[in-house]
N, CA and C atoms of all chains as a GROMACS GRO file, in nm:
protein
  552
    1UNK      N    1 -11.415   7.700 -13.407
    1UNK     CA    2 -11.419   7.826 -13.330
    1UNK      C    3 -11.279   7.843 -13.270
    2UNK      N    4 -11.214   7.932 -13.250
    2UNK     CA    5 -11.066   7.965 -13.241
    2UNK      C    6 -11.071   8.137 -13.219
    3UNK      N    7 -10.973   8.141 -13.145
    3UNK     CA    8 -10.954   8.272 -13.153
    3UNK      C    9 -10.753   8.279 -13.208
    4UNK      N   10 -10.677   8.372 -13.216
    4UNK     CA   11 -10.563   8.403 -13.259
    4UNK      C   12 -10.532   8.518 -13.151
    5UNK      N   13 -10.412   8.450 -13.072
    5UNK     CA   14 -10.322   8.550 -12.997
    5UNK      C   15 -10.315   8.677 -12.957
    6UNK      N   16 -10.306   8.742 -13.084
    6UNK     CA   17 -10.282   8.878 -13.119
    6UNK      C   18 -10.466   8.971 -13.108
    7UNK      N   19 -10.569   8.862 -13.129
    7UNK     CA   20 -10.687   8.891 -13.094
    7UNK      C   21 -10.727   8.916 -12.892
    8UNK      N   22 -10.707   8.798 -12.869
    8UNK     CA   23 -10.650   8.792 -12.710
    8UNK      C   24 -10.622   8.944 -12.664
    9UNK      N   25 -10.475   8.943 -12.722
    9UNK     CA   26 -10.372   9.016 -12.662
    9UNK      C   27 -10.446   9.143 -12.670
   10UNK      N   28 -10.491   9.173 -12.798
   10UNK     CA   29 -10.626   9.348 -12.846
   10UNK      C   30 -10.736   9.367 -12.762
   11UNK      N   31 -10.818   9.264 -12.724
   11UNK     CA   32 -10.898   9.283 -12.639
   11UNK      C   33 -10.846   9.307 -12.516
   12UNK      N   34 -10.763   9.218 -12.450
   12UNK     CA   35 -10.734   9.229 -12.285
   12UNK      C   36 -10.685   9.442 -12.303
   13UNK      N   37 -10.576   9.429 -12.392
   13UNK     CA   38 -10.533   9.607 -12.438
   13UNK      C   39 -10.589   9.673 -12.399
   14UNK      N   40 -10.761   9.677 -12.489
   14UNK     CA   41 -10.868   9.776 -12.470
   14UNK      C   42 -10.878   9.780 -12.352
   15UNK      N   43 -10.942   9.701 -12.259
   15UNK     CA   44 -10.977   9.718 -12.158
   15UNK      C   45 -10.868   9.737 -12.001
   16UNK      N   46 -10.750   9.687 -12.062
   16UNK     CA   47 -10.623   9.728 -11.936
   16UNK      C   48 -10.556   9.809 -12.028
   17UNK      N   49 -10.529   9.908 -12.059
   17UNK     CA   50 -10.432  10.007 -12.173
   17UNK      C   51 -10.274   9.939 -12.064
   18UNK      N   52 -10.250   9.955 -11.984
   18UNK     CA   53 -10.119   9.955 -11.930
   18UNK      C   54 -10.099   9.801 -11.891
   19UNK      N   55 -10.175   9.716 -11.959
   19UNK     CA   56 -10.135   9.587 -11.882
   19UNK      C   57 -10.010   9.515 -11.983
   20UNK      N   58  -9.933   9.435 -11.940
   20UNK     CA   59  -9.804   9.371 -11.980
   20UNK      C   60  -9.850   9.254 -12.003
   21UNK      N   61  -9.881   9.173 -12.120
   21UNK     CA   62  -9.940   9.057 -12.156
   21UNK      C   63  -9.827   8.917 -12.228
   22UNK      N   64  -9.825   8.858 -12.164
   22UNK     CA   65  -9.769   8.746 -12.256
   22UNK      C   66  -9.838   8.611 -12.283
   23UNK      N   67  -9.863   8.565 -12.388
   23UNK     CA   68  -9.906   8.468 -12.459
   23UNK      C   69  -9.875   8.332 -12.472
   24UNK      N   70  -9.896   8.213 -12.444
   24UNK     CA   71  -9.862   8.083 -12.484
   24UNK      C   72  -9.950   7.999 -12.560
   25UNK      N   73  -9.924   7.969 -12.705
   25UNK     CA   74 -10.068   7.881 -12.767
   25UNK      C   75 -10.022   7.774 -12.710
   26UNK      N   76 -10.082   7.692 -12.608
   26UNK     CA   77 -10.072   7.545 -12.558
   26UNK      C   78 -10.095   7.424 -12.646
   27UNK      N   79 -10.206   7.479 -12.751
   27UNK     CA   80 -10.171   7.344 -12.807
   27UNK      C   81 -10.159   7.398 -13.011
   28UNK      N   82 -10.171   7.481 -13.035
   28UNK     CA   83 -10.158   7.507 -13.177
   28UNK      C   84 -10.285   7.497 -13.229
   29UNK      N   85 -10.378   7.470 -13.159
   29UNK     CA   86 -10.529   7.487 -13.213
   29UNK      C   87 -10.606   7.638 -13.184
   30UNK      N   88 -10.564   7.708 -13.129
   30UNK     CA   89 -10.649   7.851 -13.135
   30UNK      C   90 -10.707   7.831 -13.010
   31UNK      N   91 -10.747   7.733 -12.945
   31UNK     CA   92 -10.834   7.745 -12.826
   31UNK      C   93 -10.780   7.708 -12.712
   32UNK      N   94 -10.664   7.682 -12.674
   32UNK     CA   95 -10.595   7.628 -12.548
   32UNK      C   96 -10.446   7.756 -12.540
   33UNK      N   97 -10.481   7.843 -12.469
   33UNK     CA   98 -10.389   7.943 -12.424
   33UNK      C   99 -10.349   7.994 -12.312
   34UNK      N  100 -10.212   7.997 -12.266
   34UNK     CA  101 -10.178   8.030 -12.144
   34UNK      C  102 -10.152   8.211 -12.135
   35UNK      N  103 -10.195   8.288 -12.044
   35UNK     CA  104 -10.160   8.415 -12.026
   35UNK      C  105 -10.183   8.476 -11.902
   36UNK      N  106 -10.016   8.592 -11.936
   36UNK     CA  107  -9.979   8.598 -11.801
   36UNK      C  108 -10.039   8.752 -11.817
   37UNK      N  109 -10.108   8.816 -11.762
   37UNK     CA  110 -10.161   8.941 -11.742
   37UNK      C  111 -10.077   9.051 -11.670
   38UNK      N  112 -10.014   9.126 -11.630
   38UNK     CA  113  -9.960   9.213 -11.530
   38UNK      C  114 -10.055   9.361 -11.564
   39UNK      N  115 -10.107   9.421 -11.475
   39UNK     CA  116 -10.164   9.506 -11.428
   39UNK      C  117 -10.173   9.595 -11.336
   40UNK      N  118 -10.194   9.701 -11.305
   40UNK     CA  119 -10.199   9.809 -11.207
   40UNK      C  120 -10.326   9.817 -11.168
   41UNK      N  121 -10.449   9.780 -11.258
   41UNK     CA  122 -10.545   9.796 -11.249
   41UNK      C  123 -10.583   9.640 -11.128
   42UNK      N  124 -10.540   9.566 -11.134
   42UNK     CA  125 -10.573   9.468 -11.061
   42UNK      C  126 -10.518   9.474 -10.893
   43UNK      N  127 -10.422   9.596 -10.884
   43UNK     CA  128 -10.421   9.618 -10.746
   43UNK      C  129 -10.551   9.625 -10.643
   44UNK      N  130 -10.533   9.560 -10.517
   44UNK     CA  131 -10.639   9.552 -10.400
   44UNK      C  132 -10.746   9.455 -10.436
   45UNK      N  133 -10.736   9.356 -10.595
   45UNK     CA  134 -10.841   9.321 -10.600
   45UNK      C  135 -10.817   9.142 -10.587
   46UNK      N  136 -10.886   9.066 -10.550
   46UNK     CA  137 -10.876   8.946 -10.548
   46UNK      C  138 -10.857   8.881 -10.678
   47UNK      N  139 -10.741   8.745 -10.634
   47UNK     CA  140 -10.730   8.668 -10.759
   47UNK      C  141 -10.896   8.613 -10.852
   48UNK      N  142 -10.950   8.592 -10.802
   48UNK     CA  143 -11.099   8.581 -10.856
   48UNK      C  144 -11.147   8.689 -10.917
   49UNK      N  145 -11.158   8.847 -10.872
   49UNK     CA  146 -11.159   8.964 -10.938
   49UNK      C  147 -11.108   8.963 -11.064
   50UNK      N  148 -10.978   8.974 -11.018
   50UNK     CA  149 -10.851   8.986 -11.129
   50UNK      C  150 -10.903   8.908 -11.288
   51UNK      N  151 -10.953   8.789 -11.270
   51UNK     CA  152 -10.938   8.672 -11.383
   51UNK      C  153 -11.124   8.786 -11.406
   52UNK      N  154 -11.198   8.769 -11.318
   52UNK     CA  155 -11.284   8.814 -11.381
   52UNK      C  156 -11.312   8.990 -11.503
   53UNK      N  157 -11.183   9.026 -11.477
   53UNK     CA  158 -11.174   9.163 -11.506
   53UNK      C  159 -11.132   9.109 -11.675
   54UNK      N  160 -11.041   9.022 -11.671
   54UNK     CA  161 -10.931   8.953 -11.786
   54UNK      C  162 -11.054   8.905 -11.880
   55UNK      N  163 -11.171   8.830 -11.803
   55UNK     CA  164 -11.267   8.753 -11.926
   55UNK      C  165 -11.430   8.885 -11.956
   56UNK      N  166 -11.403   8.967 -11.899
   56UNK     CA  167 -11.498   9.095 -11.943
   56UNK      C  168 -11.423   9.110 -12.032
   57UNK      N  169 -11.303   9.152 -12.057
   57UNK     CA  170 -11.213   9.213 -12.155
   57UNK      C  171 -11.259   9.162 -12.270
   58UNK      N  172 -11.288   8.985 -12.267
   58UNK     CA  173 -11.282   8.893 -12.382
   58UNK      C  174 -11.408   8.915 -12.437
   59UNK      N  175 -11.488   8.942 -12.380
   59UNK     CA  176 -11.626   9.000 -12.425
   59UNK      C  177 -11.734   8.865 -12.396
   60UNK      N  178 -11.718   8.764 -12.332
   60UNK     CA  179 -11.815   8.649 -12.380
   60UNK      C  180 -11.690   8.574 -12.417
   61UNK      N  181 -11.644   8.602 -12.494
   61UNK     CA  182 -11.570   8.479 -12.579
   61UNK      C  183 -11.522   8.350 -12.470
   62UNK      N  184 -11.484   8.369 -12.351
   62UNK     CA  185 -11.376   8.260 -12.278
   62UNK      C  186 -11.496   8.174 -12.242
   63UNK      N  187 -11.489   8.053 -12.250
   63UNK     CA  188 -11.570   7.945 -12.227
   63UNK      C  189 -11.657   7.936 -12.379
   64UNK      N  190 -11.642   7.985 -12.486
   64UNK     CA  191 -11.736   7.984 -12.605
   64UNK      C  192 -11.597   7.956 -12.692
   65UNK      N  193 -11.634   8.095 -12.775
   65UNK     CA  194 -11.469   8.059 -12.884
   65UNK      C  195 -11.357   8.014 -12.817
   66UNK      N  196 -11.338   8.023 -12.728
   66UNK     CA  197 -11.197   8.089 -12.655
   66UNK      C  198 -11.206   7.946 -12.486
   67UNK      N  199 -11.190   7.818 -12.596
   67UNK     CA  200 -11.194   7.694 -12.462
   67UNK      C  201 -11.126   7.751 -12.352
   68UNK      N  202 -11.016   7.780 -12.349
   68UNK     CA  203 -10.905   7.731 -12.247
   68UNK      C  204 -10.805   7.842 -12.224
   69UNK      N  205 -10.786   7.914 -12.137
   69UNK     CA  206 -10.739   8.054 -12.113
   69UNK      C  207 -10.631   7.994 -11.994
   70UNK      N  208 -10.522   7.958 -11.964
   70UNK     CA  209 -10.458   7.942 -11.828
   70UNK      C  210 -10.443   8.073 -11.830
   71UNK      N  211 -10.474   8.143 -11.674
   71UNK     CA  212 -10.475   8.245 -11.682
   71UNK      C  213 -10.358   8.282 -11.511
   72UNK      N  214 -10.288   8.352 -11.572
   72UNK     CA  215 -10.198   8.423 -11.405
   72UNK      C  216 -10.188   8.593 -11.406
   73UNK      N  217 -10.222   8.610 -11.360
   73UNK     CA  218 -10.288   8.784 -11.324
   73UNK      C  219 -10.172   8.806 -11.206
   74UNK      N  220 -10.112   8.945 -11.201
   74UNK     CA  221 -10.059   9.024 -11.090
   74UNK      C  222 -10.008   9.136 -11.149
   75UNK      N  223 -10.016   9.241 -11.013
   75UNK     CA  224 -10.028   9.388 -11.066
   75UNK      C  225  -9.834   9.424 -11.065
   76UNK      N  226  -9.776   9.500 -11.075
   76UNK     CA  227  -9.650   9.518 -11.202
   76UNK      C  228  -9.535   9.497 -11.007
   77UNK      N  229  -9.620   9.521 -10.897
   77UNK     CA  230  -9.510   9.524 -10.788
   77UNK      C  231  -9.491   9.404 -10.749
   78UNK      N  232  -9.607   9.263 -10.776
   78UNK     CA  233  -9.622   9.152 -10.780
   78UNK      C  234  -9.427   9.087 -10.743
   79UNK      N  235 -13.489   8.438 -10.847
   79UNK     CA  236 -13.390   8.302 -10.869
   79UNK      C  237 -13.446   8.251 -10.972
   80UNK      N  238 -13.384   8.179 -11.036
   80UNK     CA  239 -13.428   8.078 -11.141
   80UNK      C  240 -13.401   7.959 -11.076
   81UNK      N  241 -13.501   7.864 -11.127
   81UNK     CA  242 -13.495   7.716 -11.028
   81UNK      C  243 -13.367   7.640 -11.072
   82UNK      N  244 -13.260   7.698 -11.190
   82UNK     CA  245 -13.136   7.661 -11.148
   82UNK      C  246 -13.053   7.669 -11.050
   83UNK      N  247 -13.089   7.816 -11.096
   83UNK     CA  248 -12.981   7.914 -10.997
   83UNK      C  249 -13.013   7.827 -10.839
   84UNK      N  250 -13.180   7.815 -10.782
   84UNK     CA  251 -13.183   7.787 -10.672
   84UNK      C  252 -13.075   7.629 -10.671
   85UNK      N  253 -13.094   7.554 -10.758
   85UNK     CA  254 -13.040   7.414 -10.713
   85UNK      C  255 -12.903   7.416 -10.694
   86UNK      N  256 -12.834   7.519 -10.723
   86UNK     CA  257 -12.688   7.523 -10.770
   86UNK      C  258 -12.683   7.621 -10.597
   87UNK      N  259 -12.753   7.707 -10.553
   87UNK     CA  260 -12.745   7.762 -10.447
   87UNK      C  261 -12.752   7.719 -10.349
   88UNK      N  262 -12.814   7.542 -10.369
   88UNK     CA  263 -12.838   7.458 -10.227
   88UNK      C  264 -12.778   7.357 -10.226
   89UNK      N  265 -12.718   7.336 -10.328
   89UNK     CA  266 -12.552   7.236 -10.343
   89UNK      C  267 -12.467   7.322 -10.251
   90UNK      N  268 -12.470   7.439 -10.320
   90UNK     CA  269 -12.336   7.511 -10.284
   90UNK      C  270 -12.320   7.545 -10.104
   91UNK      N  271 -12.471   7.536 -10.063
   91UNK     CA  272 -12.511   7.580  -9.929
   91UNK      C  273 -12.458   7.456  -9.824
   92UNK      N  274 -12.533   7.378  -9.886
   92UNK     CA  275 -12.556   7.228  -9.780
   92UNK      C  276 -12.408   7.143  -9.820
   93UNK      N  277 -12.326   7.133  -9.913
   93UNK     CA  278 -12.221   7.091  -9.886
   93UNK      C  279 -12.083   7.148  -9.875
   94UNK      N  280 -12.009   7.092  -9.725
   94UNK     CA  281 -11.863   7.227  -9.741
   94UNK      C  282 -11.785   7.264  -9.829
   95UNK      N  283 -11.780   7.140  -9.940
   95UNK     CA  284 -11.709   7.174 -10.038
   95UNK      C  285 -11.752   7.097 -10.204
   96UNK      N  286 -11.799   7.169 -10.270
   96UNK     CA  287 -11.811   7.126 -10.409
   96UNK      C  288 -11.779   7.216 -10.484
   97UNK      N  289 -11.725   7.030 -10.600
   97UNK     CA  290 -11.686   7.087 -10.734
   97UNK      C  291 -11.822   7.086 -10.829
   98UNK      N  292 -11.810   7.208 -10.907
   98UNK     CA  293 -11.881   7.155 -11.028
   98UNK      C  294 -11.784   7.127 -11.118
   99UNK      N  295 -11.817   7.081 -11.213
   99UNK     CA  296 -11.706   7.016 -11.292
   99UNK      C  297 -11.769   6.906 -11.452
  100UNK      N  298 -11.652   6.924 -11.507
  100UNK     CA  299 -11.734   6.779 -11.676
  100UNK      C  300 -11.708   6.661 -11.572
  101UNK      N  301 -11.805   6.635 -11.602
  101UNK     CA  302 -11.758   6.450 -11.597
  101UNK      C  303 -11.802   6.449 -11.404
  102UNK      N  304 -11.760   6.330 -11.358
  102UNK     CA  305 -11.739   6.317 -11.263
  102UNK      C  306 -11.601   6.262 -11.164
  103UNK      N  307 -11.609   6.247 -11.000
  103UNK     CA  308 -11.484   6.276 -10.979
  103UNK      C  309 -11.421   6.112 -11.056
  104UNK      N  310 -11.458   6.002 -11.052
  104UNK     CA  311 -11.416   5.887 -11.080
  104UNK      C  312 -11.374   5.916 -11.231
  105UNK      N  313 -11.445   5.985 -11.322
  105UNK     CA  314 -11.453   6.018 -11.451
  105UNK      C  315 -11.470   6.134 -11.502
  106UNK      N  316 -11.342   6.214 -11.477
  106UNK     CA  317 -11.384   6.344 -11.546
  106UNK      C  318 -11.338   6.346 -11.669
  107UNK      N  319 -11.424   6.439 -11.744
  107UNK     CA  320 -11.455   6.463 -11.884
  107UNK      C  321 -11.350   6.540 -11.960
  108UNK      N  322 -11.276   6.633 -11.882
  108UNK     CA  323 -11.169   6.738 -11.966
  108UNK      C  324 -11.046   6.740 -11.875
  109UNK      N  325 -10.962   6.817 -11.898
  109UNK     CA  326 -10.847   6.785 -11.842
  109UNK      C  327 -10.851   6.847 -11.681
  110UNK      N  328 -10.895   6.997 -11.702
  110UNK     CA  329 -10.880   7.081 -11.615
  110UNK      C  330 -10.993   7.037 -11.504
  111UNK      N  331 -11.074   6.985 -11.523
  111UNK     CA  332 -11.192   6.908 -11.392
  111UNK      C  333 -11.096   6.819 -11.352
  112UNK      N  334 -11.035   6.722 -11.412
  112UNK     CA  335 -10.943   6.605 -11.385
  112UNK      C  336 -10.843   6.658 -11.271
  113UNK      N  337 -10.806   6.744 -11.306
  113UNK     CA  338 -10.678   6.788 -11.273
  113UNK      C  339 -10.716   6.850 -11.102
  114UNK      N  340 -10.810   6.945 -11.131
  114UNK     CA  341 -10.905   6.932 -11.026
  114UNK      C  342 -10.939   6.871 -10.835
  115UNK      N  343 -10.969   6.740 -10.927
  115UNK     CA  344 -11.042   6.656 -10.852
  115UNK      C  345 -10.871   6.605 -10.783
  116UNK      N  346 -10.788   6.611 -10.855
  116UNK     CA  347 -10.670   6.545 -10.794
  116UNK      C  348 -10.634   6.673 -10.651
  117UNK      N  349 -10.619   6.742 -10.696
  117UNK     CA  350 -10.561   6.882 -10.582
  117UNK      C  351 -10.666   6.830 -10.499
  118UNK      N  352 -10.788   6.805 -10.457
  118UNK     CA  353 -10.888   6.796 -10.348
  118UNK      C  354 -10.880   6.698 -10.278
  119UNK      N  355 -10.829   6.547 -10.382
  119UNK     CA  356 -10.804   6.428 -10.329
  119UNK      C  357 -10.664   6.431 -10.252
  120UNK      N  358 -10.548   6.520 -10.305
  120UNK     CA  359 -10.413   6.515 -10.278
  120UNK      C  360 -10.451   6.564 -10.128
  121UNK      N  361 -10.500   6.672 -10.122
  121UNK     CA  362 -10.589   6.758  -9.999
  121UNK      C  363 -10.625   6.643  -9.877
  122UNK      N  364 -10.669   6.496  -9.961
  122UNK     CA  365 -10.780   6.450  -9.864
  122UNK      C  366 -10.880   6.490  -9.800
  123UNK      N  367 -10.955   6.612  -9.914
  123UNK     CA  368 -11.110   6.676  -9.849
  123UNK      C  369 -11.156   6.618  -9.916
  124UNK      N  370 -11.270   6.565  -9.825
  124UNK     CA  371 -11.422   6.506  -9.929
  124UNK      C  372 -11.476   6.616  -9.998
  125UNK      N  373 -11.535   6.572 -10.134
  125UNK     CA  374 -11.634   6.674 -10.177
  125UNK      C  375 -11.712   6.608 -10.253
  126UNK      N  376 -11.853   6.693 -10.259
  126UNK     CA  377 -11.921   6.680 -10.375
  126UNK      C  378 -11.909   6.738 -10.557
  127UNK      N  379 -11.884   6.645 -10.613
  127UNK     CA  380 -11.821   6.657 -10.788
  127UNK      C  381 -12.000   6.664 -10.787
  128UNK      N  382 -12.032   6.796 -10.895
  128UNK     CA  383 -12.181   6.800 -10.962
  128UNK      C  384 -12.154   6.808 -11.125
  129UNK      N  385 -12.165   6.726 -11.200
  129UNK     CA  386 -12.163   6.699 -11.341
  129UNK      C  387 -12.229   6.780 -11.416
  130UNK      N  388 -12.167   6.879 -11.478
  130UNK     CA  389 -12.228   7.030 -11.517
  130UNK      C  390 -12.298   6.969 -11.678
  131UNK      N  391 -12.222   6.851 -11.684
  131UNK     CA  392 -12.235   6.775 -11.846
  131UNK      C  393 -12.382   6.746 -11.832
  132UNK      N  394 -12.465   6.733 -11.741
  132UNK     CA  395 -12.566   6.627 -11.672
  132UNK      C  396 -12.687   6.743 -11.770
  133UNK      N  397 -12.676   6.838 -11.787
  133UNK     CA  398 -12.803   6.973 -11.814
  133UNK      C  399 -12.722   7.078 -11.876
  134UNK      N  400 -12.790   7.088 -12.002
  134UNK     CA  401 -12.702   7.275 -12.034
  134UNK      C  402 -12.752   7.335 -11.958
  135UNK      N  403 -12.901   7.329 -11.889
  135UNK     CA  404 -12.910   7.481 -11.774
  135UNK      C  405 -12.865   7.463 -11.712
  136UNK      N  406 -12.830   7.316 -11.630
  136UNK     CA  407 -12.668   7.311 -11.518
  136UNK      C  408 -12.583   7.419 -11.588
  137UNK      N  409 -12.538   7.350 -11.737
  137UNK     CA  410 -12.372   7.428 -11.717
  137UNK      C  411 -12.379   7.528 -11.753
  138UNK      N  412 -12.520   7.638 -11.820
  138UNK     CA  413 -12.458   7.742 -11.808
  138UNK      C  414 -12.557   7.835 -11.700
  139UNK      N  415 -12.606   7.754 -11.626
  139UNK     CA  416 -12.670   7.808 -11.472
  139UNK      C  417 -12.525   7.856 -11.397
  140UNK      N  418 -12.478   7.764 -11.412
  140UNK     CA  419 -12.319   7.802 -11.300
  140UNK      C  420 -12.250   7.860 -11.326
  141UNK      N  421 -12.230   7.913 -11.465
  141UNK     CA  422 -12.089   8.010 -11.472
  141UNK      C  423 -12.179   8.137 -11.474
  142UNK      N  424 -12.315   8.157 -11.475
  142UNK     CA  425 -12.424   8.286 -11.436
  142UNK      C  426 -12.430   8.325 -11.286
  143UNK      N  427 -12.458   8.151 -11.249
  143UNK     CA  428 -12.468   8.201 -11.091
  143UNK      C  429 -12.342   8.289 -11.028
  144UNK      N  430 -12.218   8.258 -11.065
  144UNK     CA  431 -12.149   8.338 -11.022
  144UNK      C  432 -12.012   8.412 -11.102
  145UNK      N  433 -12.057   8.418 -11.230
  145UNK     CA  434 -11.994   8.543 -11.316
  145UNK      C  435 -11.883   8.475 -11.321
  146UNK      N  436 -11.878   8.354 -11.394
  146UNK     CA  437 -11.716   8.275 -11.397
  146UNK      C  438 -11.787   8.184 -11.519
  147UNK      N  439 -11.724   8.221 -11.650
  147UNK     CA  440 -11.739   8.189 -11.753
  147UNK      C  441 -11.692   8.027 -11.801
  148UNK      N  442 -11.610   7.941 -11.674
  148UNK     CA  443 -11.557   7.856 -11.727
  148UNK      C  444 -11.591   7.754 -11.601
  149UNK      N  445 -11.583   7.604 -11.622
  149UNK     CA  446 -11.567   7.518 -11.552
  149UNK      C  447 -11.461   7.435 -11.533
  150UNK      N  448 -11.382   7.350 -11.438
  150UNK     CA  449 -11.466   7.378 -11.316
  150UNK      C  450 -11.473   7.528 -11.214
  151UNK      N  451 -11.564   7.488 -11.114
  151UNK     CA  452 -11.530   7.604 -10.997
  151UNK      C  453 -11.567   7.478 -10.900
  152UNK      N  454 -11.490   7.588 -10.784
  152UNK     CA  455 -11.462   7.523 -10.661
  152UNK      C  456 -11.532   7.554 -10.556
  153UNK      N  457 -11.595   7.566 -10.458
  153UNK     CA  458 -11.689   7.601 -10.360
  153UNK      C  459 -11.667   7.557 -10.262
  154UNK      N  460 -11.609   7.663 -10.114
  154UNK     CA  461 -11.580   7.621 -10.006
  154UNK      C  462 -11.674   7.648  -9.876
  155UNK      N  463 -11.739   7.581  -9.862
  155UNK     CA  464 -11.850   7.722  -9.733
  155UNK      C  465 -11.915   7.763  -9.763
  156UNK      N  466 -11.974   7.765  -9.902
  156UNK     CA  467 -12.109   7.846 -10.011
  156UNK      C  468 -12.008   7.981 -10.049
  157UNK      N  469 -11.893   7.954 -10.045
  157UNK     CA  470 -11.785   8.081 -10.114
  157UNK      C  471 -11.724   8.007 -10.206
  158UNK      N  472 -11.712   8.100 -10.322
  158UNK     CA  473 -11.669   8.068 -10.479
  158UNK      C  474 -11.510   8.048 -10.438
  159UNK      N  475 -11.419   7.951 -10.457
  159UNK     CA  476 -11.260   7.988 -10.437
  159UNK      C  477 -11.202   8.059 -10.574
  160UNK      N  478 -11.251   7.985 -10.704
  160UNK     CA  479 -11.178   8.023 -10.791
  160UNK      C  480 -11.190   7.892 -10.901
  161UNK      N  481 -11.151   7.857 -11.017
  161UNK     CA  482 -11.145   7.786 -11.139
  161UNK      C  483 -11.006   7.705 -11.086
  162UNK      N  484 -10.995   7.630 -11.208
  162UNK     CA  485 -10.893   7.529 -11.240
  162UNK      C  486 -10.754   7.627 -11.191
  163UNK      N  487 -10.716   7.711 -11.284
  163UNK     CA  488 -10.606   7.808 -11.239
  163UNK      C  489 -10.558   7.809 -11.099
  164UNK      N  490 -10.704   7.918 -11.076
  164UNK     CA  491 -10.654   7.949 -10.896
  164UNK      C  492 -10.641   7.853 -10.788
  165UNK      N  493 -10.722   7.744 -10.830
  165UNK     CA  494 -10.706   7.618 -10.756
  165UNK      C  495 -10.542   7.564 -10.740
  166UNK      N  496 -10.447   7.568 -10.871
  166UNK     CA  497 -10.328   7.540 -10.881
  166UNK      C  498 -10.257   7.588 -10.810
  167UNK      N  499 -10.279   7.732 -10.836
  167UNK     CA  500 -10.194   7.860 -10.796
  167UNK      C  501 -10.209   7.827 -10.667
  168UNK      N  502 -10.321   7.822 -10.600
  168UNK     CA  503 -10.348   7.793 -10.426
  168UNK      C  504 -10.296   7.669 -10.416
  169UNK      N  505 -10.282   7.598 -10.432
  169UNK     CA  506 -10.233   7.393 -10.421
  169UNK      C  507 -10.120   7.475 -10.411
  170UNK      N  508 -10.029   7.508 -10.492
  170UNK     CA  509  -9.884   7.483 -10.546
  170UNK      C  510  -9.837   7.626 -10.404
  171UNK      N  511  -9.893   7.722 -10.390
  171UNK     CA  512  -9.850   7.804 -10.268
  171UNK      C  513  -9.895   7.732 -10.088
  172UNK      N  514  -9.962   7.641 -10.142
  172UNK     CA  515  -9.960   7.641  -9.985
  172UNK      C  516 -10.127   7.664  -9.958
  173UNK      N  517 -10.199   7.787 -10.010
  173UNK     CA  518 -10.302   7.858  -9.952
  173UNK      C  519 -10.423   7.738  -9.968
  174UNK      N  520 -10.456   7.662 -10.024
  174UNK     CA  521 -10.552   7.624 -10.050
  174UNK      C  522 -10.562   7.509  -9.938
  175UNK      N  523 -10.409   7.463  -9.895
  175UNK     CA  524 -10.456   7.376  -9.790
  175UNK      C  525 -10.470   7.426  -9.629
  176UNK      N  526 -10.415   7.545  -9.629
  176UNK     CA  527 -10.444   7.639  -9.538
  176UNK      C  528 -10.600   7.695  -9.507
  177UNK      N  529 -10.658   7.743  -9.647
  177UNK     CA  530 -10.820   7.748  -9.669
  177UNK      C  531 -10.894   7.647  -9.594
  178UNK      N  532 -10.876   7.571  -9.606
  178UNK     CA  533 -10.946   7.415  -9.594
  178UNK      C  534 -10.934   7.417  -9.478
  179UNK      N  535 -10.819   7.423  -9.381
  179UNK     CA  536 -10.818   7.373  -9.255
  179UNK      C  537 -10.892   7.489  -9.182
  180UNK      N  538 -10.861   7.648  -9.217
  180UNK     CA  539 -10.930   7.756  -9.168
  180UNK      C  540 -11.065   7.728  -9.170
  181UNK      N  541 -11.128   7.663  -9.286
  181UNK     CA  542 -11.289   7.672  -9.336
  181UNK      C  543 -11.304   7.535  -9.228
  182UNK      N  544 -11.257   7.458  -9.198
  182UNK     CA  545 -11.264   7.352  -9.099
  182UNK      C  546 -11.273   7.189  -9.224
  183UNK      N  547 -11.236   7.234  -9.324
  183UNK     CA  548 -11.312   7.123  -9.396
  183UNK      C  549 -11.202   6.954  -9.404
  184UNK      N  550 -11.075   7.024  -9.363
  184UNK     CA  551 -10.959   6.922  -9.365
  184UNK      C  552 -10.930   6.876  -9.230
   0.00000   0.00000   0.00000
């Protein structure tokens, strides 16, 4: 079970159109990824919000396909 | 409630601070519980480690009970802090040992 980057990167898209995403595969297996989110949409909302907004995006997938997400969220004035 | 949900609601109630987490604190199971248990110990707060490995309706009672898809989570006061991540992010700024002393737990 694996997901691919560019899958990541399409989903979080859909659901933030204006968010600024960057990617790290941590280990070259598909399931250990670092990402940095920037958003407008995550203004006023708590870091706990924030990550929860990032794994709706994923649909299910984070904790299933998708082991290991390091995740850092902040909105673009951050 | 589901009689998970309740057991996971009276951990979270009756002690100031628990982890759920793989493994336990002497032996955790994955990196990010590991990693974990160190920020709490570095802290010097006691807590209760609950072994999510112990029951699948444990582990996936807890990321239901409170809409957090991944383990560990952290629990301060019967309030969710946040996963492995935000735990860092709070360690490495300062806030988390600030939390602790505010919540009275340090």
């Amino acid at each position: 079970m694996a997901m691919s980057a560019t899958d990541i990167e399409r989903f979080i898209k859909e659901a933030l159109p204006d968010a600024v995403i960057t990617i790290r595969d941590l280990a070259g297996d598909g399931d250990h990824y670092a990402a940095n989110v920037v958003s407008a949409a995550f203004k006023g909302k708590s870091r706990v919000q924030q990550h929860q907004m990032v794994y709706a995006a994923l649909k299910g997938r984070m904790g299933g396909e998708l082991h290991a997400l390091a995740l850092q969220t902040s909105t673009p004035e951050d | 409630m589901t009689d998970i949900a309740t057991q996971i609601d009276n951990d979270v109630k009756t002690n100031d601070v628990v982890l759920f987490m793989k493994g336990t604190p002497d032996m955790p199971m994955c990196g990010f519980s590991g990693r974990s248990v160190q920020i709490l110990q570095n802290l010097g707060v006691p807590f209760k480690g609950v072994n999510v490995l112990d029951s699948a309706e444990l582990r996936q009672g807890i990321k239901d009970y409170t809409n957090w898809p991944t383990v560990p989570q952290l629990y301060v006061k019967g309030e969710f802090v946040g996963g492995s991540d935000i735990m860092m992010e709070m360690f490495q700024s300062g806030e988390l040992k600030q939390l602790m002393a505010d919540k009275g737990v340090a």
